[in-house]
C-alpha positions, -999 to 999 in steps of 0.1 A, spaced: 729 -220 -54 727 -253 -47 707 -278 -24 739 -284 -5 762 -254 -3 724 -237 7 726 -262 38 766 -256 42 755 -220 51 725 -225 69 732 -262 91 709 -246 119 680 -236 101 679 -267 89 684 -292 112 650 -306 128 643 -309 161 633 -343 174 624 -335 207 588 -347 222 554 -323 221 560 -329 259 585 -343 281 580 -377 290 569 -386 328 575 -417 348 543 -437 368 541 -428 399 527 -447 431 502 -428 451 524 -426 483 550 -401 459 541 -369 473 548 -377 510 585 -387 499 585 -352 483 576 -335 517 602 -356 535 627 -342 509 617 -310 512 620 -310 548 655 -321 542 660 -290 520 650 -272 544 672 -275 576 699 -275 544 688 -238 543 672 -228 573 679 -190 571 672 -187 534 640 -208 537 628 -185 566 636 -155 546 609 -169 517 580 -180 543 583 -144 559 576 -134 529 547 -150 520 536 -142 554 540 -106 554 523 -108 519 491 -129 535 489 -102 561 486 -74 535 457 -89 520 440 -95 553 445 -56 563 438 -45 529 408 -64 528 395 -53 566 399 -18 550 379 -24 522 352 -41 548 348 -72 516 343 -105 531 348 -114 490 375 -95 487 393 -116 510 384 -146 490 396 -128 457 426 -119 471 438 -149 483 428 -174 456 448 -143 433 479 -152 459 474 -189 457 474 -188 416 503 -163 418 520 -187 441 541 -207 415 560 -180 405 570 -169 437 583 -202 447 607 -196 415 634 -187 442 626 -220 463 632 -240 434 662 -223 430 679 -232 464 670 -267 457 689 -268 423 717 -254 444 711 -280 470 713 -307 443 748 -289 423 768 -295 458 766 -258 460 758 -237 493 722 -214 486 729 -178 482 700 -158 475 723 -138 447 716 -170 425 679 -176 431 673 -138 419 700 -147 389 680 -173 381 648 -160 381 661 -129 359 670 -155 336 637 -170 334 619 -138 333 602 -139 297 589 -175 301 581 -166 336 561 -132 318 541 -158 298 534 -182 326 523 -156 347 502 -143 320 485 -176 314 476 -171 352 463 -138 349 439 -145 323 425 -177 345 426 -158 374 403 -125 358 379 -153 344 377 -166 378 374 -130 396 345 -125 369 327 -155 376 334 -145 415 312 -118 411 287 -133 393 284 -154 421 282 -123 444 251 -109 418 231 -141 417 237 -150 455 234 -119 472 252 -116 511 226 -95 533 242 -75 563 225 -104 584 231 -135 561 218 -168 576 236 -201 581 220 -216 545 230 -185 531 265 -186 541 268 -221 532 252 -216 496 272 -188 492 307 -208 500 294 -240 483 288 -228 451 318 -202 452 344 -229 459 331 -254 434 338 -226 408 370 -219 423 379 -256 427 377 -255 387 400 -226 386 424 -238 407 426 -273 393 438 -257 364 463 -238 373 475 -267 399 480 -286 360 495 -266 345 521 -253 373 528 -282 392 557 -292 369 562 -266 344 584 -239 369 607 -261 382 612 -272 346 616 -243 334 641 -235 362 661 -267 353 662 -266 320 662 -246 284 623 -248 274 596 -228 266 567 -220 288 536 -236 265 557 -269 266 565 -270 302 527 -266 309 517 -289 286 544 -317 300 528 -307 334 495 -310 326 505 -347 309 520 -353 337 491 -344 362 468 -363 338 487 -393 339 498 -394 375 460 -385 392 462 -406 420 495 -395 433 488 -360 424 453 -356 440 475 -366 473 496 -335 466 467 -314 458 454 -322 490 489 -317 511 489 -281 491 453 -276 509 460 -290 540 493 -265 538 471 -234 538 448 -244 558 472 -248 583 482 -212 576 451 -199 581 448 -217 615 482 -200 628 477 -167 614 503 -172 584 527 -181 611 528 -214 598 539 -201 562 573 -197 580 577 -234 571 549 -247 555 554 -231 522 593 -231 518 590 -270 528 562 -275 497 582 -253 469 614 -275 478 590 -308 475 576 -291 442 614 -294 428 615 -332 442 583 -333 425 593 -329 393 629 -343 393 609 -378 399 586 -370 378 594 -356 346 618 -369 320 638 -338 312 666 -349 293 661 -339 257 659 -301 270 696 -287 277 705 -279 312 713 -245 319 750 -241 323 754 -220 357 734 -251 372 753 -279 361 779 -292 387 
């Protein structure tokens, strides 16, 4: 058989994609993020039932780990917990980013879509979430190395405590700056649009890397978020954290240059 009636056959195989390693990303100024929170907002009173429903959520989650942890009687535990919530976090918000889409298509937010959706994106979801898990059992390891090396008495002192949360949230601060990379961008990218889970972390991470100053801001509004919720009891997470997954989609629609990736049909207007 010839070269050409081999390729008359077989077009598909053939033909060579073109596309980037990554997706492209535009500058940002540092101010970006607080434009995304104002969006978000927006978003928000768009949706104010459906938003509610997600922060309850994440509330009623939050409070789980607290009583679970108070069973348990592990001040660590708590820490573990959490900081497994806050890496899991991402894929949660799949649903937020979701009613934004909608938001954007013209369309009114049904929470029939954002579990559509999600199905949809369940294998690159499986792969993100497995990236996280592996981070995340590093982390937990390295947690209890901490716990071994800087042993809590009954009666710990002040210099104690202090060493003991010092060093634990430098190592954790390494951890989660890692997962903030490679999440930031990559689920509402995948949401959007028809790509792969390695090169929507890797366009995040390009992203993140190329956009620090604006994205420290956001790193520190994503603090200052649950901070807040620990202050309220959770209570906060009503609106706190539907109001950041919505500014994670504005996030990334200024952000990231998506175009070479097809849309998903049941999204497009």
């Amino acid at each position: 058989m010839s070269m050409t009636e081999e390729s008359r056959q077989h077009p598909a195989e053939l033909k060579e994609d073109t596309r980037p390693f990554v997706a492209p990303c535009r500058q940002l100024d540092t101010t970006a993020p607080l434009r995304w929170l104002k969006l978000g907002f927006q978003d928000f009173r768009q949706a104010p039932l459906l938003s509610v429903m997600y922060g309850a959520l994440f509330m009623f989650i939050s409070w789980l780990i607290v009583a679970w942890a108070w069973q348990v009687g592990s001040f660590t535990m708590v820490i573990v917990l959490f900081a497994a919530f806050i890496f899991m976090g991402p894929a949660l918000a799949m649903g937020l980013y979701s009613v934004s889409c909608q938001l954007d298509r013209g369309r009114k937010p049904q929470i029939g879509f954002c579990l559509q959706q999600s199905k949809k994106r369940l294998g690159n979801q499986m792969i993100f979430a497995f990236a996280l898990l592996i981070v995340f059992l590093v982390w937990a390891r390295s947690a209890t190395a901490i716990n071994i090396f800087l042993p809590m008495g009954t009666d710990p002192t002040f210099v104690e405590w202090l060493t003991f949360l010092g060093v634990g949230s430098l190592v954790g601060a390494v951890f989660a700056t890692v997962i903030f990379c490679a999440g930031v961008f990559s689920l509402p990218m995948m949401m959007d649009r028809d790509v792969d889970a390695i090169t929507a972390m890797l366009t995040s991470f390009n992203a993140v890397l190329k956009n620090k100053p604006a994205m420290l801001l956001w790193a520190a509004l994503l603090v200052a978020s649950v901070v807040i919720g620990f202050l309220t009891l959770f209570a906060a997470f009503l609106v706190t954290l539907p109001v950041i997954g919505y500014a994670s989609w504005r996030g990334y629609r200024e952000t990231i240059i998506s175009d070479e990736w097809k849309q998903d049909p049941d999204t497009v207007s």
